[in-house]
Structure formats: C-alpha cells, structure tokens
C-alpha positions in Angstrom: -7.2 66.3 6.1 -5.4 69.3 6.1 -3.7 71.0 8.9 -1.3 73.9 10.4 0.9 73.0 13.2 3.5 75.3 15.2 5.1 78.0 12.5 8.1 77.7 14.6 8.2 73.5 15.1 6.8 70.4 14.2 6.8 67.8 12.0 5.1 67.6 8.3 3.6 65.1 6.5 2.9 65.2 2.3 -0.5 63.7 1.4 -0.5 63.3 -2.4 -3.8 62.5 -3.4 -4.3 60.0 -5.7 -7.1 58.2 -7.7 -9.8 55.5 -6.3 -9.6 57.2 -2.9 -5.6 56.1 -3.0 -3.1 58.4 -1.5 0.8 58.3 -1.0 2.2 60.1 2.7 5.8 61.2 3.1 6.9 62.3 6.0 9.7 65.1 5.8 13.2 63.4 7.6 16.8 64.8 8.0 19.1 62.5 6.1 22.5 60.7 6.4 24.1 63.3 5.2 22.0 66.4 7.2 20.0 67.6 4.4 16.2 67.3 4.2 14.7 64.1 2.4 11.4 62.9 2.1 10.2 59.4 3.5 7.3 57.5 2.5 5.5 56.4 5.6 4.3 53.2 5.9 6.1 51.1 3.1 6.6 51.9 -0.5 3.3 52.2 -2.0 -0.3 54.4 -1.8 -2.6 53.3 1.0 -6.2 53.6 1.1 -7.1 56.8 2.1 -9.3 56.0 5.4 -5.5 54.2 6.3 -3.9 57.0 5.9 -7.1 59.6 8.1 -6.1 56.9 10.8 -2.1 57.5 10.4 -2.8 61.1 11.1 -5.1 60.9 13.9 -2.8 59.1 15.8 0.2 61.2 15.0 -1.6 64.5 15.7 -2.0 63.1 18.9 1.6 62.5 19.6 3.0 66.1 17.7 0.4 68.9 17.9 3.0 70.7 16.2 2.5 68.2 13.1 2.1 69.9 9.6 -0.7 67.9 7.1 0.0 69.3 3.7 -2.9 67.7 0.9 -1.8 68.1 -2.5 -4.5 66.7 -5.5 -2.1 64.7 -7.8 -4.0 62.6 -9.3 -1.3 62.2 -12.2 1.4 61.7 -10.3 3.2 64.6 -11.2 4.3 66.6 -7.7 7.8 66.6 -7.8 9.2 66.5 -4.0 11.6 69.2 -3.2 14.4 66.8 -1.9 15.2 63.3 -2.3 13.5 60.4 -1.4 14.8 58.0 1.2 14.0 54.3 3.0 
C-alpha cells in the first residue's frame, strides 16, 4: 500500500519491504533534540505484512494527511536518511 497525503501536512510512514511477505514500518518523528528521526512502529522487528495493511488502515483513518512510502528491500539495504530512535 502506497499512498500520497497532503503536500503541505501529514505524517509518513516507511514500508520497507522484506522477504516471506515480512516488512519493517518506521514512522518519521521529530527528536529530542528537534531534528528528524525515524521510529520503528510497533516494536523492534518486521511484522507480517497483512499486520502492517491493518496498521495503515487504521491510521489513514485518523490522518488523511498520512504519507505511505513502499520501498522493495529485500536485502536490507535502504539506508534511512536520519537516525533511528525508540
């Protein structure tokens, strides 16, 4: 599931695709220190993908706005443009 929100709001969610129908979401969060970081959502590890098509359904619902970015990487080499946080 890919999708556009607002070009002038909303929030935006990373869905790395992985292998077995496995995928990782990271949700894009200001940090600590006001810079942008990345967050994963839902723990620490991949999810099932049919999880994650639920995650999303339920947060388009609350943000129309919301950005779903899908990016294949099934060798798990997409390298985030900010850090990661918990």
């Amino acid at each position: 599931m890919s999708r556009r929100g607002d070009p002038d709001a909303g929030g935006i969610i990373l869905k790395l695709l992985r292998d077995q129908g496995r995928c990782l979401l990271l949700r894009r969060v200001t940090a600590e220190d006001g810079g942008q970081a990345w967050m994963i959502v839902g723990g620490t590890e991949e999810i099932d993908e049919e999880v994650a098509t639920a995650y999303l359904e339920r947060e388009i619902k609350w943000d129309r706005d919301l950005w779903v970015v899908e990016v294949e990487d099934y060798d798990k080499r997409y390298e985030l443009d900010g850090p990661l946080t918990t």
